[in-house]
C-alpha atoms as one frame of an Amber mdcrd trajectory, in Angstrom:
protein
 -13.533 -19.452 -18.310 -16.212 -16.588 -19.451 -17.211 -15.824 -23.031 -14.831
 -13.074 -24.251 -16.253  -9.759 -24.413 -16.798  -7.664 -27.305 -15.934  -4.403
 -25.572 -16.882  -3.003 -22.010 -20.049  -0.209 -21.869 -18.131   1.538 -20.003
 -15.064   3.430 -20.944 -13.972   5.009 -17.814 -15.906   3.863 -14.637 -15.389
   5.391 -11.208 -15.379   3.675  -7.983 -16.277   5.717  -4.897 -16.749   4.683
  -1.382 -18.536   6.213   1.124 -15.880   6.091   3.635 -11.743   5.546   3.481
 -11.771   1.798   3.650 -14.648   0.690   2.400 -13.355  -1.678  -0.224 -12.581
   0.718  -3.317  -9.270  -0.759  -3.755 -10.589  -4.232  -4.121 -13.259  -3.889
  -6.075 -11.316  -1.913  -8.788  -8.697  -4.906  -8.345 -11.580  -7.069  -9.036
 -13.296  -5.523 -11.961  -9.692  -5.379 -13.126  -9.293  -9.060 -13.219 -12.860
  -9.947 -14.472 -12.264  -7.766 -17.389  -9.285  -9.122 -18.285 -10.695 -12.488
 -18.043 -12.852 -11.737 -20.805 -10.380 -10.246 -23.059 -10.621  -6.876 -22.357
  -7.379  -4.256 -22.053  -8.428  -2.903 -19.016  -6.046  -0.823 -16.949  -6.164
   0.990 -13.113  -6.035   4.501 -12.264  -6.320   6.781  -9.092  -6.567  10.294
  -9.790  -4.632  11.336  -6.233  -3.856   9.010  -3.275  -2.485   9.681   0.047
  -0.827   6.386   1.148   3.183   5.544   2.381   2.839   2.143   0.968   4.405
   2.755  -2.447   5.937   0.776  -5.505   8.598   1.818  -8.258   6.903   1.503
 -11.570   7.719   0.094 -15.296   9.347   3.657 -16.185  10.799   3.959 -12.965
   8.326   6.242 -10.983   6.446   5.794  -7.850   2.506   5.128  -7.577   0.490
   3.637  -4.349   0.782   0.262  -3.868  -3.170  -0.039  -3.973  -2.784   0.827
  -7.987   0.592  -1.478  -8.613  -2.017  -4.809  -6.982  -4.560  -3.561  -9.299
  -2.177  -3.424 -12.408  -1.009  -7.465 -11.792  -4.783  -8.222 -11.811  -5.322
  -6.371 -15.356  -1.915  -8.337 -16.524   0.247  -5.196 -17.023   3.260  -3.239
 -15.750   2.285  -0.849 -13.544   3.354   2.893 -14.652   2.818   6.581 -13.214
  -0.113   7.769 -15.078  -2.150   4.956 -13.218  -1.397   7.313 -10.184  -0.337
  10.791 -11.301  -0.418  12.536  -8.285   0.992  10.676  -4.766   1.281  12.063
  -1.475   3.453  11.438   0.923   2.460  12.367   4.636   5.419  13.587   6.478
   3.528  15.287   9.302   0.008  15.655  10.438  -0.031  18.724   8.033   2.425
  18.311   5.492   3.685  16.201   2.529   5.994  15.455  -0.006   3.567  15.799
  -3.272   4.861  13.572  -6.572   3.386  14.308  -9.340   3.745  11.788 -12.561
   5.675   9.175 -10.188   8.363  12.007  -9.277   8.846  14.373  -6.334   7.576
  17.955  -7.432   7.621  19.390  -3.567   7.270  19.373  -0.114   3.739  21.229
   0.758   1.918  22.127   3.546  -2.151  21.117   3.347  -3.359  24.717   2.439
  -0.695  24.641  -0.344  -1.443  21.888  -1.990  -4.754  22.861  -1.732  -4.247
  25.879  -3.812  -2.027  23.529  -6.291  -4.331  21.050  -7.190  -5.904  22.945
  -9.924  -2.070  22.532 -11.045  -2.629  19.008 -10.535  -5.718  18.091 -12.479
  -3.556  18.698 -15.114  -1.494  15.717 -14.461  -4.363  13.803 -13.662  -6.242
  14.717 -17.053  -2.958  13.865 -18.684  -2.212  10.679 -17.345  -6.315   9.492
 -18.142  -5.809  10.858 -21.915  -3.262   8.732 -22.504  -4.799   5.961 -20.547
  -8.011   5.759 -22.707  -5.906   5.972 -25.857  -4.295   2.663 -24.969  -6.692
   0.704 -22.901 -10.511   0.092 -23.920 -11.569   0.453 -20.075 -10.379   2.207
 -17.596 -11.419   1.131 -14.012 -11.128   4.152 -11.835 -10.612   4.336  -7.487
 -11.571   7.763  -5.564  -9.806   8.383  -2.898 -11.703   8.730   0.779 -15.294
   9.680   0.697 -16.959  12.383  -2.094 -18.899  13.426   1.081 -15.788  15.845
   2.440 -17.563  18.378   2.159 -14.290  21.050   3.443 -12.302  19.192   0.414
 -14.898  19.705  -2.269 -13.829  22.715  -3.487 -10.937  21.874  -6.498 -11.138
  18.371  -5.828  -9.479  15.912  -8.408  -9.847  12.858  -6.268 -13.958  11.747
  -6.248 -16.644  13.629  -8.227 -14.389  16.588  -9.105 -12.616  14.188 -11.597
 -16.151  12.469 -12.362 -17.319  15.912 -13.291 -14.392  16.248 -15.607 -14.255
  13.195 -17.713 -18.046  12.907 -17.505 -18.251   9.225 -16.600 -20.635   6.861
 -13.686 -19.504   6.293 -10.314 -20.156   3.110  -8.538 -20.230   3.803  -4.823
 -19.436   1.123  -2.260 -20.223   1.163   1.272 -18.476  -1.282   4.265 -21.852
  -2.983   6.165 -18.884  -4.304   8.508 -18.614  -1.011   9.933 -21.982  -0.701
  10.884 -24.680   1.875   9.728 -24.414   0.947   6.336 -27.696   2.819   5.014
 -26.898   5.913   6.964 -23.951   5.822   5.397 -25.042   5.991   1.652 -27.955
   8.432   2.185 -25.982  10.568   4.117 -23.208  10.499   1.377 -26.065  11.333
  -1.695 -27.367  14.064   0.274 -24.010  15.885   0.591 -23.640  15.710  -3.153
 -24.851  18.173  -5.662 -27.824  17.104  -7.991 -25.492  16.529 -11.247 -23.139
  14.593  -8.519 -25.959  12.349  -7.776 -26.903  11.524 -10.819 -23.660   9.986
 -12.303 -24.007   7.500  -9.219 -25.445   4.367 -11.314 -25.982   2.095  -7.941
 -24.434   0.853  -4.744 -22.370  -2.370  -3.891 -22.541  -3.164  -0.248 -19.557
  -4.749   0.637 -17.966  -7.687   3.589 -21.282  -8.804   4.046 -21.653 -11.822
   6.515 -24.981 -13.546   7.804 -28.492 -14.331   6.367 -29.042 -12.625   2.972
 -32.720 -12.834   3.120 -32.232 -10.093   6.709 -30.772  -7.795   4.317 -32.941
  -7.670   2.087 -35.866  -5.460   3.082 -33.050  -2.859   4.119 -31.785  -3.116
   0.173 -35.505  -2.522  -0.895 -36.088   0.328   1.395 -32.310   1.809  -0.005
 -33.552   1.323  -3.540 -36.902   2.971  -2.803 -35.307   5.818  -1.133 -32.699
   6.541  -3.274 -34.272   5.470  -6.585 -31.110   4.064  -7.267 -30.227   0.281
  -7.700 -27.790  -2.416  -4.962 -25.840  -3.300  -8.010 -24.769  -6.044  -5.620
 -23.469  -7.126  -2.034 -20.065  -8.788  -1.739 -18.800 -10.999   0.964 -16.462
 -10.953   3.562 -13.627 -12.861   2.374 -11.209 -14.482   5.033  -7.484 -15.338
   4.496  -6.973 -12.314   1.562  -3.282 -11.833   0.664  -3.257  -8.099  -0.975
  -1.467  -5.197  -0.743  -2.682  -2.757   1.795  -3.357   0.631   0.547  -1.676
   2.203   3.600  -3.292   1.274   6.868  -2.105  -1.174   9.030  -4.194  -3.912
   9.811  -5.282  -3.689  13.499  -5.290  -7.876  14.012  -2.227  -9.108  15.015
  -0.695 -12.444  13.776  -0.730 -14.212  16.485   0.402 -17.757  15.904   2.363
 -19.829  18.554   3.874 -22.655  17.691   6.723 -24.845  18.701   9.662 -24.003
  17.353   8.355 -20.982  16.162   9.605 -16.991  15.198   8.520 -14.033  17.108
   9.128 -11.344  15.305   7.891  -7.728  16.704   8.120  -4.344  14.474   7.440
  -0.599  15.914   4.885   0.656  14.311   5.896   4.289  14.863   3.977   7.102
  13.485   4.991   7.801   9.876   6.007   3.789   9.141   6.095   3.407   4.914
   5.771   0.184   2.596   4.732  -2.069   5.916   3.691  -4.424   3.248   7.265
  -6.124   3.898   5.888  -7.922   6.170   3.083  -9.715   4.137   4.576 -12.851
   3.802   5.649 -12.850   7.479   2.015 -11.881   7.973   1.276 -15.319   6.072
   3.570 -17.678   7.516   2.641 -20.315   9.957   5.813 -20.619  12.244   6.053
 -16.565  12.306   4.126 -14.713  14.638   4.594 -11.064  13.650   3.385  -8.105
  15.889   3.047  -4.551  15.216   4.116  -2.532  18.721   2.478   0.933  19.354
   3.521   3.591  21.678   2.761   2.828  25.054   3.229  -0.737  24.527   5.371
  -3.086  26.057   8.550  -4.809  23.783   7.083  -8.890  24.253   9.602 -11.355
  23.913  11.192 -11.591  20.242  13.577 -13.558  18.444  13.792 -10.616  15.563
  13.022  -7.046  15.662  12.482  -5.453  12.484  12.830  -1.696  11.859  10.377
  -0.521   9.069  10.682   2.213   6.598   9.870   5.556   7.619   8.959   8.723
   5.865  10.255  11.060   7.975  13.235   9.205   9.725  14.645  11.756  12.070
  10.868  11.765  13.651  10.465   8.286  14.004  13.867   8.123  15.641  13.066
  10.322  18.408   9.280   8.186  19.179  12.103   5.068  19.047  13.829   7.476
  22.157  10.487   8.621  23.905   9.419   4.668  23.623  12.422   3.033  25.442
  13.242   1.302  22.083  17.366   1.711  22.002  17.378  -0.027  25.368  15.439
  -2.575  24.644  17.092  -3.037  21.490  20.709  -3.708  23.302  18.925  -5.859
  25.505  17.387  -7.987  22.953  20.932  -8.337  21.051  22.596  -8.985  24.514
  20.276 -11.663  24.513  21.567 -12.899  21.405  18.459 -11.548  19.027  18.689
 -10.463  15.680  17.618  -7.137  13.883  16.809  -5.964  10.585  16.920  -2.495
   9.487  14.921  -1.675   6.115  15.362   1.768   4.545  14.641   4.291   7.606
  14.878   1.314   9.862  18.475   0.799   8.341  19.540   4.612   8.613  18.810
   4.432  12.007  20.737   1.854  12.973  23.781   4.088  12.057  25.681   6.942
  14.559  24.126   9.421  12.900  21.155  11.065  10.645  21.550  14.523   9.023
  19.032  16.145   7.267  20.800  19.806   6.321  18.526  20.515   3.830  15.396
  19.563   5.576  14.440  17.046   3.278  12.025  15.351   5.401  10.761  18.164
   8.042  13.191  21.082   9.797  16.870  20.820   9.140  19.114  19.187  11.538
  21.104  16.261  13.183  20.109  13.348  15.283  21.631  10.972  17.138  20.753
   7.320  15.638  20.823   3.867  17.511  24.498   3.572  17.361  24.393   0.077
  16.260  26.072  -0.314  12.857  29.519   2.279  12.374  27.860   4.065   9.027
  25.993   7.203   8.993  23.124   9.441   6.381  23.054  12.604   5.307  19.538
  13.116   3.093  19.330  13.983   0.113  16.994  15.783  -2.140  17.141  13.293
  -5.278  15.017  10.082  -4.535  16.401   7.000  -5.547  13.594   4.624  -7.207
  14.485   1.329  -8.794  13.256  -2.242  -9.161  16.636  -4.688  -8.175  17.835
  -8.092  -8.034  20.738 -10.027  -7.014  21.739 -12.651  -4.251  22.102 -12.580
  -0.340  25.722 -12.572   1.634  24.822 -12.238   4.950  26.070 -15.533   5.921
  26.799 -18.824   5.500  22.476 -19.760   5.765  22.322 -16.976   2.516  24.291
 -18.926   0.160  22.945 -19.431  -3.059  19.683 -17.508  -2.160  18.268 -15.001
  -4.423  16.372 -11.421  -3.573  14.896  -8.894  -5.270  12.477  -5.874  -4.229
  12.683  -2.233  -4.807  14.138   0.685  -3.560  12.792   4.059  -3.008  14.741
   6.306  -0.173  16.197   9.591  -0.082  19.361   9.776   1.878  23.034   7.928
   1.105  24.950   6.094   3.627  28.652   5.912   4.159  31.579   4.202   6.944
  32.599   1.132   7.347  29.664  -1.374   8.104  29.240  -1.216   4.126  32.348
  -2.572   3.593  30.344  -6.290   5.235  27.334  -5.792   2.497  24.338  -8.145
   3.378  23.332  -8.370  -0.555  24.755  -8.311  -3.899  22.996  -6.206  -6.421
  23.671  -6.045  -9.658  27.729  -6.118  -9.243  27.470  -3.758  -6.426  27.435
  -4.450  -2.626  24.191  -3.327  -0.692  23.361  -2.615   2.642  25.526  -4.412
   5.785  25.539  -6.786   7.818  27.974  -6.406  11.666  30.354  -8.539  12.039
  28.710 -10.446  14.771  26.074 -12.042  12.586  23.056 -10.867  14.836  22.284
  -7.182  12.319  21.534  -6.476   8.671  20.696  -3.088   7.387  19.262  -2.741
   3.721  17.747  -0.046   1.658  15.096  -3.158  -0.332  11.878  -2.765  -0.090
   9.815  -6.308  -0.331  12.551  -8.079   1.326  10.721 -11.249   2.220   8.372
 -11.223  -1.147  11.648 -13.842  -2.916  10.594 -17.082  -1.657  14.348 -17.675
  -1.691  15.373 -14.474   0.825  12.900 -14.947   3.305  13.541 -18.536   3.322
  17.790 -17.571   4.073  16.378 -14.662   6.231  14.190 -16.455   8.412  16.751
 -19.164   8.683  19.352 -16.789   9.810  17.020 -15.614  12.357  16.641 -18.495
  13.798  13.397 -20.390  12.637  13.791 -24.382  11.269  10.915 -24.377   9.308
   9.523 -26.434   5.993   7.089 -24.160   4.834   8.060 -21.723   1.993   5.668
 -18.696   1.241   5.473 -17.664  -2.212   4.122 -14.101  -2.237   3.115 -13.792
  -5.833   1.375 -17.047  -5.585  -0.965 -16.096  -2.835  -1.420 -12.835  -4.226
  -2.650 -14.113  -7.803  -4.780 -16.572  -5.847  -6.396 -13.718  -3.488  -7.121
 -11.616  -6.639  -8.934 -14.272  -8.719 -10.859 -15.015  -4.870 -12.292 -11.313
  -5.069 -12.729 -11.489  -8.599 -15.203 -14.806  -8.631 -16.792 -12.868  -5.571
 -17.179  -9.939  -7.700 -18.831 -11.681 -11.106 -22.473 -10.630  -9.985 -21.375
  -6.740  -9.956 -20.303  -7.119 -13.687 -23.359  -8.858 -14.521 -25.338  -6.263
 -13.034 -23.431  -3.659 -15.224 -23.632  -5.082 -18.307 -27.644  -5.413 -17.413
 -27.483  -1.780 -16.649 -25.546  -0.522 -19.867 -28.119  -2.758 -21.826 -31.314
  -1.404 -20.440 -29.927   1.622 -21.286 -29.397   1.373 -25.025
């Protein structure tokens, strides 16, 4: 255990990257963790992210999923004004903007260009009140400060550094490639004052000989005049929430006995962070199926959340899915429907309001008799309760979150597949081999995805416990990250 710290140098610390991806997320996850190792009330925050991974918060908001990891490895509740300003991609030019962990509008890119000067305010607001509770607060831009068409009223990189007047660590991936290109070419599209608030680098998933490296860090430092604060390793095996993208490796993991389970990843997919602990599992091989590709064989097909439903149902069409899908339960396969995934496996979806793009009706998958009409008010709530999808449920406990706009109604919720709180949710048909559910982080309750899994068909010892790995991934990065906070507290001290 480290010597507890008196109090951290810095009182709100920015972490940019040169590129989307390059490790922001973690290291702010990590910091987070070291910090509160040594005693410090340290808390997350993310001016503006664009991500449909979400999580329902403490006072019942949504934030990015990126910011909820990072609040578990400070040891608090995560809450809105860690991430006052979320949005939503609905289309390749349009999104549903919440401000303060609610829906404010839907707005097309030019709009919400105009309205972030709106939204600073939020963001100023929610950082007040963080620094009034926390003594540090650990800080993660969003993309690259380098956009140089998205510099004017930005809130998300150095337009919020500007603001609150505080240093920016900036992190670049050497994974990618062209590492050093990468970091000059980011200082050199930054304005002098810009530049100087950038206290040093941290070169990040670094794998190989240290001593190649490091006559490229010298010739960095020397160019830049600017310090490698440090370089970070690739870590294998890391169970954390992703930030939004999916990862391109597949889990591919045949065994004996084993699950294959296969989920569309179609074009506006939310929260695929379900699937985590199927991810982790060794009798589950999970693969994500893009268009163009072929359905491989599969004991379960899962339907993921979507933010724009009525889309996603007609690349389901254009791919062949519904056919496949009948073919697959013919077969005697099962399928899950979560949120979107679950309104599609209805008659119908109706959107009259145009909720989630242009107003209208669509045909759905036919496959449970219920059907959707969306809805303006969001529903967002953390739940708990048991499963009753069959006789392999009982006694099994779930809990996840909800966040979905839309209500369902007929006659396949009169067979609920859970119990929540006194009330039945979602359904389950009457042949055993479909359950439709509106929880989020389904398979996270060691209990539920042990029942669910089961009921799908795998006979299998091993139990994953999400939270477990999770809390074990975050103190990995953070014992990865110790030479970083050394390196700061060096910094603040030559300073004073």
């Amino acid at each position: 255990m480290n010597a507890p710290m008196s109090e951290f140098p810095f009182p709100t610390l920015m972490v940019q990257g040169t590129t989307s991806d390059a490790g922001k997320s973690t290291v702010v996850a990590a910091l987070c963790r070291l910090l509160r190792r040594r005693g410090v009330r340290v808390a997350p925050f993310k001016p503006q992210n664009m991500a449909l991974n979400s999580a329902v918060t403490s006072d019942g908001g949504e934030i990015g999923r990126a910011q909820a990891l990072q609040a578990i490895a400070a040891g608090i509740a995560p809450h809105t004004d860690m991430n006052p300003v979320l949005l939503k991609p609905s289309s390749d030019t349009g999104a549903q903007v919440i401000i303060h962990g609610r829906v404010r509008a839907d707005m097309h890119a030019r709009d919400y260009h105009r309205y972030k000067t709106v939204a600073m305010g939020a963001v100023l607001e929610s950082h007040a009140r963080l620094r009034a509770q926390y003594e540090a607060v650990i800080v993660e831009g969003a993309g690259s400060p380098a956009e140089i068409n998205l510099r004017e009223r930005d809130i998300a990189n150095m337009g919020f550094a500007e603001a609150v007047d505080c240093p920016v660590v900036l992190v670049a991936d050497i994974d990618r490639g062209g590492v050093f290109a990468h970091i000059v070419g980011t200082l050199a599209c930054l304005s002098q004052s810009e530049r100087d608030r950038i206290i040093g680098f941290v070169i990040n998933r670094f794998r190989g000989d240290i001593k190649l490296l490091e006559p490229g860090l010298a010739w960095l430092e020397r160019q830049t005049g600017k310090p490698v604060l440090a370089v970070l390793p690739y870590l294998h095996g890391l169970y954390l929430d992703a930030e939004d993208a999916v990862q391109s490796v597949q889990s591919a993991k045949p065994r004996d006995g084993g699950l294959r389970v296969v989920v569309p990843s179609y074009p506006r997919m939310s929260n695929h962070t379900d699937f985590d602990p199927l991810r982790a599992h060794p009798d589950v091989d999970l693969r994500f199926v893009r268009a163009g590709e072929p359905l491989p064989g599969a004991d379960l097909i899962i339907l993921p959340g979507s933010k724009n439903t009525r889309g996603d149902l007609a690349w389901l069409m254009q791919q062949g899915w519904p056919a496949q899908i009948r073919r697959h339960l013919r077969y005697g396969g099962k399928v899950i429907g979560i949120c979107g995934g679950f309104q599609m496996l209805g008659r119908h979806v109706d959107d009259p309001d145009g909720v989630e793009a242009a107003a209208g009706r669509s045909a759905a998958l036919g496959l449970l008799d219920m059907e959707t009409v969306l809805t303006r008010d969001k529903r967002l709530a953390q739940v708990s309760g048991g499963c009753v999808f069959g006789p392999n449920a009982a006694g099994a406990t779930v809990s996840g979150y909800e966040i979905h706009m839309g209500v369902s109604s007929g006659g396949a919720l009169a067979q609920p597949a859970f119990e929540i709180a006194g009330r039945a949710e979602g359904a389950c048909s009457q042949d055993g081999q479909l359950i439709g559910t509106y929880l989020h982080g389904l398979f996270d309750n060691p209990s539920a995805c042990d029942a669910l899994l089961r009921w799908a068909g795998l006979h299998s010892d091993t139990t994953i416990d999400s939270a477990a790995l999770r809390e074990a991934s975050l103190d990995r990065i953070a014992d990865a990250t110790e030479p970083l906070l050394a390196r700061l507290l060096e910094a603040s001290s030559a300073k004073q």
